[in-house]
Backbone and ligand atoms as CSV (ligand in chain L), in Angstrom:
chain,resi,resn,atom,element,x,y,z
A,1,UNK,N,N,172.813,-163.199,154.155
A,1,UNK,CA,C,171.410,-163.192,153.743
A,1,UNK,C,C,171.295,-163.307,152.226
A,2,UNK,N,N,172.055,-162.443,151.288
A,2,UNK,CA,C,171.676,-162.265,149.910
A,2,UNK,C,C,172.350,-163.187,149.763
A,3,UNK,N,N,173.230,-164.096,150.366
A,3,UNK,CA,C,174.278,-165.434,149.472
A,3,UNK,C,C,173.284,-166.636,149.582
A,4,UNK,N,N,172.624,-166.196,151.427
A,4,UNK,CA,C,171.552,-167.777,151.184
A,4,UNK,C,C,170.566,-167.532,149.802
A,5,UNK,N,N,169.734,-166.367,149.963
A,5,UNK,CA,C,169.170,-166.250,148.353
A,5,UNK,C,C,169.760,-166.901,147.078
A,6,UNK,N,N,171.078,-166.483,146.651
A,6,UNK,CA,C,171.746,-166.765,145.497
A,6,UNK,C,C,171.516,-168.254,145.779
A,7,UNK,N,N,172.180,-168.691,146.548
A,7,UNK,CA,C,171.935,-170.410,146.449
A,7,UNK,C,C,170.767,-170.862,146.219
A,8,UNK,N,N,169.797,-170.875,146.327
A,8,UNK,CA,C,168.203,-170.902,146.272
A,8,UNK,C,C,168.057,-171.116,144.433
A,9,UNK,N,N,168.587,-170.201,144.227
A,9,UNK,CA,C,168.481,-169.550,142.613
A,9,UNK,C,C,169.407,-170.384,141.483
A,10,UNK,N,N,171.008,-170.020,142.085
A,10,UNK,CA,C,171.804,-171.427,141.204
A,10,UNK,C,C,172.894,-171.024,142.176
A,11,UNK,N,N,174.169,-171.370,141.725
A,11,UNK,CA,C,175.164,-171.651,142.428
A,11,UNK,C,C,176.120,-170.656,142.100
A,12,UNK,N,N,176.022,-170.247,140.862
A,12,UNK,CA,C,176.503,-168.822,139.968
A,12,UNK,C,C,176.435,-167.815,140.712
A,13,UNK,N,N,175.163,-167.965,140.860
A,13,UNK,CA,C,175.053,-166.269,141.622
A,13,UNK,C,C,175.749,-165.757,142.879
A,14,UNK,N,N,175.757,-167.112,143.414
A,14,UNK,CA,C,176.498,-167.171,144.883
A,14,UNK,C,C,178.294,-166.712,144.413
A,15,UNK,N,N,178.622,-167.918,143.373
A,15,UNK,CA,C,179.815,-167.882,143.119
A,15,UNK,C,C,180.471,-166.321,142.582
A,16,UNK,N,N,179.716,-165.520,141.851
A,16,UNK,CA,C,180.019,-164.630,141.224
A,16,UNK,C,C,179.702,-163.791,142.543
A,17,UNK,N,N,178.740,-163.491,143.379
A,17,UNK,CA,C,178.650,-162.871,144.722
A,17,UNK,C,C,180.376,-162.877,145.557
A,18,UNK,N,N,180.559,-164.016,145.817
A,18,UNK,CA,C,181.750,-163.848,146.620
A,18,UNK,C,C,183.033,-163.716,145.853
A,19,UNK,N,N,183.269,-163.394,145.028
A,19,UNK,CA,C,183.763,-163.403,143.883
A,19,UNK,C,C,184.114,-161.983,143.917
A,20,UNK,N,N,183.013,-161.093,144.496
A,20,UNK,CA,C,183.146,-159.582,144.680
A,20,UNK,C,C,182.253,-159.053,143.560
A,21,UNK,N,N,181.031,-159.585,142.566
A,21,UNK,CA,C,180.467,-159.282,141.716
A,21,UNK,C,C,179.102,-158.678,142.128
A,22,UNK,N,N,179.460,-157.773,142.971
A,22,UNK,CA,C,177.909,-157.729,143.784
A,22,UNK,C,C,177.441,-156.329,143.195
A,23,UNK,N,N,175.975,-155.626,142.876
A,23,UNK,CA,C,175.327,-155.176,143.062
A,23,UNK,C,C,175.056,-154.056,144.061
A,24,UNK,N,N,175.299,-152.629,143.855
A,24,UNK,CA,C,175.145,-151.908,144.809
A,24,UNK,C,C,173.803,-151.591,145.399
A,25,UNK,N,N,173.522,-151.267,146.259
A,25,UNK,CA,C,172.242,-150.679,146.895
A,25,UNK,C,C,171.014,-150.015,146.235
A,26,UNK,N,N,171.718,-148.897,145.781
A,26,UNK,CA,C,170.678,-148.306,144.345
A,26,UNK,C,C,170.256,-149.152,143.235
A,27,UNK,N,N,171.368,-150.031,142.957
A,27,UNK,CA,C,171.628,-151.078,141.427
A,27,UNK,C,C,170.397,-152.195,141.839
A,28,UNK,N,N,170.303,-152.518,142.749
A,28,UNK,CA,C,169.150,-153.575,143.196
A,28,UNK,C,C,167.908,-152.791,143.179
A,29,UNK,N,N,167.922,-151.771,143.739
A,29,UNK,CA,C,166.226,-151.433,143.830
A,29,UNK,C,C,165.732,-150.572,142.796
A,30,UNK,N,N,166.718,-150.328,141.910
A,30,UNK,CA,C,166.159,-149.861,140.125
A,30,UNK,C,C,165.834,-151.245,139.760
A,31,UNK,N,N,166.682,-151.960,139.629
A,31,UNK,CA,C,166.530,-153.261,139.113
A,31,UNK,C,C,165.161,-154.119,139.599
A,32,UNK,N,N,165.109,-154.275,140.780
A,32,UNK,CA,C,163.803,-154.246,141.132
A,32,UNK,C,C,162.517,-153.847,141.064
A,33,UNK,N,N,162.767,-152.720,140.873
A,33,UNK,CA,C,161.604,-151.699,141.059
A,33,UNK,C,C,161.361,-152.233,139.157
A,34,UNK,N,N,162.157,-152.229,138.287
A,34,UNK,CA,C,161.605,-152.579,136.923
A,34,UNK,C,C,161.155,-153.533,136.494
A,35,UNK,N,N,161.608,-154.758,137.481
A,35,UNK,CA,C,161.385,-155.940,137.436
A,35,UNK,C,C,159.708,-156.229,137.631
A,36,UNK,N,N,159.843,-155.833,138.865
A,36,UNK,CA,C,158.265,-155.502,139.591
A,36,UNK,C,C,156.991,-155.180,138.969
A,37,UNK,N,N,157.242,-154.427,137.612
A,37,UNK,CA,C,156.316,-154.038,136.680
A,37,UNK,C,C,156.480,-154.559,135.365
A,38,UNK,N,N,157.425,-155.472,135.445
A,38,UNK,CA,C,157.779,-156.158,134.135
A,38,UNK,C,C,157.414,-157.354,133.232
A,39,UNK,N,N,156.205,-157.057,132.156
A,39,UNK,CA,C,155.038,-158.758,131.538
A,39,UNK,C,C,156.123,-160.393,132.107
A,40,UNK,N,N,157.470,-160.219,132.094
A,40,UNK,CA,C,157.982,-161.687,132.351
A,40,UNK,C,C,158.270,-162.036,133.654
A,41,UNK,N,N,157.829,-160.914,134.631
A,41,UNK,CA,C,157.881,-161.109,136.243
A,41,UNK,C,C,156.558,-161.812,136.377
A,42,UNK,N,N,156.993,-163.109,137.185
A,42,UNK,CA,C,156.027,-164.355,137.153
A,42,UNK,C,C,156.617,-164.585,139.197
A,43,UNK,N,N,155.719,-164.617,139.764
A,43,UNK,CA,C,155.597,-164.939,141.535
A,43,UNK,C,C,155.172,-166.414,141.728
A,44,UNK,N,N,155.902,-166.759,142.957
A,44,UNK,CA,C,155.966,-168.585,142.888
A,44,UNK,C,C,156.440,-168.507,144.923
A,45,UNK,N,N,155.411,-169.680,144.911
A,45,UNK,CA,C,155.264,-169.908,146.655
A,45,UNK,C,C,155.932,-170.766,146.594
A,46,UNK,N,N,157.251,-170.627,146.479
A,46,UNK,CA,C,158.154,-172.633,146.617
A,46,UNK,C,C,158.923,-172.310,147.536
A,47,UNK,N,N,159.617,-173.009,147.919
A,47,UNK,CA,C,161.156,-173.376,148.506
A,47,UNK,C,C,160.501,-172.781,149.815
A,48,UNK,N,N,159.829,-174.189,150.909
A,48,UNK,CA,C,159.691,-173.946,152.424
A,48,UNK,C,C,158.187,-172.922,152.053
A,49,UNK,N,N,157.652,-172.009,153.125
A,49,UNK,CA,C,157.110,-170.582,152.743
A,49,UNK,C,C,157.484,-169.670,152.528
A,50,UNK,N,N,158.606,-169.253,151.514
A,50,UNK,CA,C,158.976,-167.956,151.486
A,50,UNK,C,C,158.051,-168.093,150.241
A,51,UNK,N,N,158.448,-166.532,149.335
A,51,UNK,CA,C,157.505,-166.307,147.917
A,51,UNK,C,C,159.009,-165.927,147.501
A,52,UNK,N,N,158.595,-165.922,145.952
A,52,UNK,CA,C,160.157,-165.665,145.733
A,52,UNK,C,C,159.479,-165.026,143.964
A,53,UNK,N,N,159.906,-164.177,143.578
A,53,UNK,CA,C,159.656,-163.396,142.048
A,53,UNK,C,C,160.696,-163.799,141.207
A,54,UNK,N,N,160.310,-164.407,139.885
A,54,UNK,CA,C,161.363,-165.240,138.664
A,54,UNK,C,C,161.575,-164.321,137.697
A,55,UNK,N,N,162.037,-164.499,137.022
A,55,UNK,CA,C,162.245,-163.956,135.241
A,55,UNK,C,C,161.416,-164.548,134.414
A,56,UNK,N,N,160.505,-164.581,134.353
A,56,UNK,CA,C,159.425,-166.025,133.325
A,56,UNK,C,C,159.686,-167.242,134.421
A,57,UNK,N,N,159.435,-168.343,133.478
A,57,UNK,CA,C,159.067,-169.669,134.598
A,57,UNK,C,C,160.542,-169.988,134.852
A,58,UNK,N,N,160.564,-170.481,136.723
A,58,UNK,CA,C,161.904,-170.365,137.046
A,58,UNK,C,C,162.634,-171.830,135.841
A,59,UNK,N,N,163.944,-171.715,135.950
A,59,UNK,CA,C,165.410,-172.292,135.184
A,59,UNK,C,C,164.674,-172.567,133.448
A,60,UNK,N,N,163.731,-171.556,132.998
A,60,UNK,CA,C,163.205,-172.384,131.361
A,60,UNK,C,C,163.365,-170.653,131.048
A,61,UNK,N,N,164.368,-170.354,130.194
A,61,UNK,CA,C,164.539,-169.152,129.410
A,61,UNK,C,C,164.049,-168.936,128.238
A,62,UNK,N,N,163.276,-167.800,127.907
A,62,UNK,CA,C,162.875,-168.056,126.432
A,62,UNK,C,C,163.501,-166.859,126.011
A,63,UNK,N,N,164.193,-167.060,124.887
A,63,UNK,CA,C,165.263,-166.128,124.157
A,63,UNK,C,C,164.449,-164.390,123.574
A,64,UNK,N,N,165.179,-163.475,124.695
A,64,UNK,CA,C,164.598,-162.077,124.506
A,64,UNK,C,C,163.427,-162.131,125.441
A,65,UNK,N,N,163.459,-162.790,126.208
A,65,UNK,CA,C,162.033,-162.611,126.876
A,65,UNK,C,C,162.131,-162.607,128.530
A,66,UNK,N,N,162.540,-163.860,128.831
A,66,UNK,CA,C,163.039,-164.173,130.058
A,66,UNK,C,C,164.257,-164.950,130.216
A,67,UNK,N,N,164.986,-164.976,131.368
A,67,UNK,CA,C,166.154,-165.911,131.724
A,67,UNK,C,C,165.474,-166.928,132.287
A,68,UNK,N,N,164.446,-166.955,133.437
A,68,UNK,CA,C,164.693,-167.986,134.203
A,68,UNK,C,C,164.627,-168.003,135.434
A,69,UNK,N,N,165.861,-166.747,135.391
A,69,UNK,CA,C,166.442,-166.503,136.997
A,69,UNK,C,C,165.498,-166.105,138.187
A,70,UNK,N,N,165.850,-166.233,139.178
A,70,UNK,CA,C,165.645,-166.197,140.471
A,70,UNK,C,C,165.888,-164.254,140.448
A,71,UNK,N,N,164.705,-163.371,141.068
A,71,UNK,CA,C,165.090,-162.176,141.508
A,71,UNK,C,C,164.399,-161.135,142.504
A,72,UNK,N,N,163.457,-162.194,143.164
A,72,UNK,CA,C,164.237,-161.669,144.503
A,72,UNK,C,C,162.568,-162.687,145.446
A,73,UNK,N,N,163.520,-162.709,146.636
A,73,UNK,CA,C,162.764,-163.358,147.804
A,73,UNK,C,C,162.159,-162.282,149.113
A,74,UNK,N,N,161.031,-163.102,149.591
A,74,UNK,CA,C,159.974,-162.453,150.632
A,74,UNK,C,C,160.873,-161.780,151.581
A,75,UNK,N,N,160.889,-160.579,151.615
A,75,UNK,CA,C,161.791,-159.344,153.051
A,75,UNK,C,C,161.970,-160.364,154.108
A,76,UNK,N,N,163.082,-160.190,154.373
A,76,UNK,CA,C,163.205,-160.910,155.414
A,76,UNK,C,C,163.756,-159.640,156.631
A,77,UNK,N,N,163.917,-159.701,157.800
A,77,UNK,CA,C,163.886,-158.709,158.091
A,77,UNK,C,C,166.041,-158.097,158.518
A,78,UNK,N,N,165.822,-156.862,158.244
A,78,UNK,CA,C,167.294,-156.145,158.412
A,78,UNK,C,C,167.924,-156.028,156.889
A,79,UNK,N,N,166.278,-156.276,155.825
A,79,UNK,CA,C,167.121,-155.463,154.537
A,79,UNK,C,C,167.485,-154.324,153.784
A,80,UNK,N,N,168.179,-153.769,153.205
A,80,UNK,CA,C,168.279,-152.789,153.244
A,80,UNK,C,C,167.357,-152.305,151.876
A,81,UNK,N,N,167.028,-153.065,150.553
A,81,UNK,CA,C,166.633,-152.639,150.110
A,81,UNK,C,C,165.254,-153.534,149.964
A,82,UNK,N,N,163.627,-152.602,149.750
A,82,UNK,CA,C,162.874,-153.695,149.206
A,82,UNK,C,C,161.870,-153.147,148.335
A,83,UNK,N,N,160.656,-154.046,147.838
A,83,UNK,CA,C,159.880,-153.770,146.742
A,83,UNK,C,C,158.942,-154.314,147.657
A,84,UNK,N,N,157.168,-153.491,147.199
A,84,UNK,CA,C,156.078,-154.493,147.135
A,84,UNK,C,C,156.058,-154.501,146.112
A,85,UNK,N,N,154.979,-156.049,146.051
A,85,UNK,CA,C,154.451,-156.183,144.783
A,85,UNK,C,C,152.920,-156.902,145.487
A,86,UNK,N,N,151.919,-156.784,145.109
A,86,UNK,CA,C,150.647,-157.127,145.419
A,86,UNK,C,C,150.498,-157.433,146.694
A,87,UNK,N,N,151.138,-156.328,148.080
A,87,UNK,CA,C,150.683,-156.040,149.346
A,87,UNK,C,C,151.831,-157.142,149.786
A,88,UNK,N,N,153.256,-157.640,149.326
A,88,UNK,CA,C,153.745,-158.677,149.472
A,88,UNK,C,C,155.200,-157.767,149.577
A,89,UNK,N,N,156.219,-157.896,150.543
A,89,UNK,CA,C,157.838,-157.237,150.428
A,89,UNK,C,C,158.705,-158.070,149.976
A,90,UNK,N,N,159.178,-157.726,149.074
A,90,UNK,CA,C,160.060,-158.674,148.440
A,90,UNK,C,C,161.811,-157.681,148.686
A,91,UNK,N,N,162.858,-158.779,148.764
A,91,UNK,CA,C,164.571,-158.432,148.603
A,91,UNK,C,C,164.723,-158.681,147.128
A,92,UNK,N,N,165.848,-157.714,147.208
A,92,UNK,CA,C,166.549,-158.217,145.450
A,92,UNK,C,C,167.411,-160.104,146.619
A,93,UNK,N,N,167.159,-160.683,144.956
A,93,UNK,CA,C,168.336,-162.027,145.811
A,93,UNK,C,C,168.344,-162.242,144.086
A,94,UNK,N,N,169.228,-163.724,144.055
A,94,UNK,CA,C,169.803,-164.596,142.824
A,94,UNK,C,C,170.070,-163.510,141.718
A,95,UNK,N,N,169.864,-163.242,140.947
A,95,UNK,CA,C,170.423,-162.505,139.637
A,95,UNK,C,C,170.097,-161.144,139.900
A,96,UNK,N,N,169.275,-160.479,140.889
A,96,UNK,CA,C,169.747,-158.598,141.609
A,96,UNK,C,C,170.579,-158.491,141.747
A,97,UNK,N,N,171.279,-159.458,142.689
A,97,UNK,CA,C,173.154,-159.332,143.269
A,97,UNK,C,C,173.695,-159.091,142.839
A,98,UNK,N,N,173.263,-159.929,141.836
A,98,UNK,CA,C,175.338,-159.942,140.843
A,98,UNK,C,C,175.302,-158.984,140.041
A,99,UNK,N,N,176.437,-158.396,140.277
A,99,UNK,CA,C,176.738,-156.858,139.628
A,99,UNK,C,C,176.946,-156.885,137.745
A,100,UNK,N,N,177.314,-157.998,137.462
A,100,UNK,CA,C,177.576,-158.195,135.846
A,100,UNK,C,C,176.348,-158.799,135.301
A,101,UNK,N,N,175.083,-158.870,136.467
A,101,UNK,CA,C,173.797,-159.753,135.277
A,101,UNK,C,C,173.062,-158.740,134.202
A,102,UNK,N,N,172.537,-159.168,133.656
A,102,UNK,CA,C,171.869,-158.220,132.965
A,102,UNK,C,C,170.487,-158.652,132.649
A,103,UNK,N,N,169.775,-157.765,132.079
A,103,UNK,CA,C,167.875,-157.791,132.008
A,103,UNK,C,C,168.065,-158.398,130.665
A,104,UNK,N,N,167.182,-160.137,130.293
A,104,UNK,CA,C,166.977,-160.489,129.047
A,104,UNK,C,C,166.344,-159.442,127.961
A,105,UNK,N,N,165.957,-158.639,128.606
A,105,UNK,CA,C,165.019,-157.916,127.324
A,105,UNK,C,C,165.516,-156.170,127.518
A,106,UNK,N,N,166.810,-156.163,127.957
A,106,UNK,CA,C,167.411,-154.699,127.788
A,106,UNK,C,C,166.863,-153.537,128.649
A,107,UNK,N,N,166.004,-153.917,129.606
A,107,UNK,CA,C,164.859,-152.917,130.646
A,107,UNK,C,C,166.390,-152.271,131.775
A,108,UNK,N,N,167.437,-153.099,132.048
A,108,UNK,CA,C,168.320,-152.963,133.281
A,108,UNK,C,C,169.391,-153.436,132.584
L,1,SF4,S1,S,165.126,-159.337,134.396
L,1,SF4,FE1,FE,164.267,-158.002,132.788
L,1,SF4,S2,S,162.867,-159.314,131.608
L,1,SF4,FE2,FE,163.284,-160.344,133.555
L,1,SF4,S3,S,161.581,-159.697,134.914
L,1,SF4,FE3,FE,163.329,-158.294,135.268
L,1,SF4,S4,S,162.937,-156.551,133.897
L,1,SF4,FE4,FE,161.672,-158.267,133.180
């Protein structure tokens, strides 16, 4: 489930996922949960109908502000961790996972 996410996002995330770079349980839904309330968390209806929550506008980084990245897609169901955000369940996926990403602006 979280690898189809990563792919969605870039190919990194996947790669560094199986790689063994993953994100524990708690580590995603802090990360989330800050994300969720965070001015560069920007929501986007693409890819098929899922909804999926970015870092600023998805793959355009602006330095100290946002990456870009992909972080996290519409609950799908049997996850273990999730967030609302405006009556909407979202998974950590693409840059939640990976255990070595880090928050452009130092929040995670
Ligand atoms: S990764 Fe950091 S800057 Fe980007 S939305 Fe999450 S908390 Fe905000």
């Amino acid at each position: 489930m979280r690898a189809w996410h990563a792919i969605s996002g870039a190919a990194r995330y996947l790669r560094a996922w199986l790689a063994g770079d993953r994100a524990d349980d708690a580590a995603m839904l802090n990360r989330l949960r800050m994300c969720a309330v965070c001015p560069s968390m920007t929501r986007r209806r693409k890819f098929g109908r899922s909804r999926t929550l970015w870092c600023g506008q998805p793959f355009d980084p602006v330095r100290n502000i946002s990456c870009g990245c992909l972080l996290a897609s519409h609950k799908e169901e049997g996850a273990a961790v999730s967030v609302t955000v405006e009556g909407v369940e979202y998974e950590p996926a693409g840059k939640l996972v990976v255990g070595t990403e880090v928050c452009p602006r130092g929040f995670w």
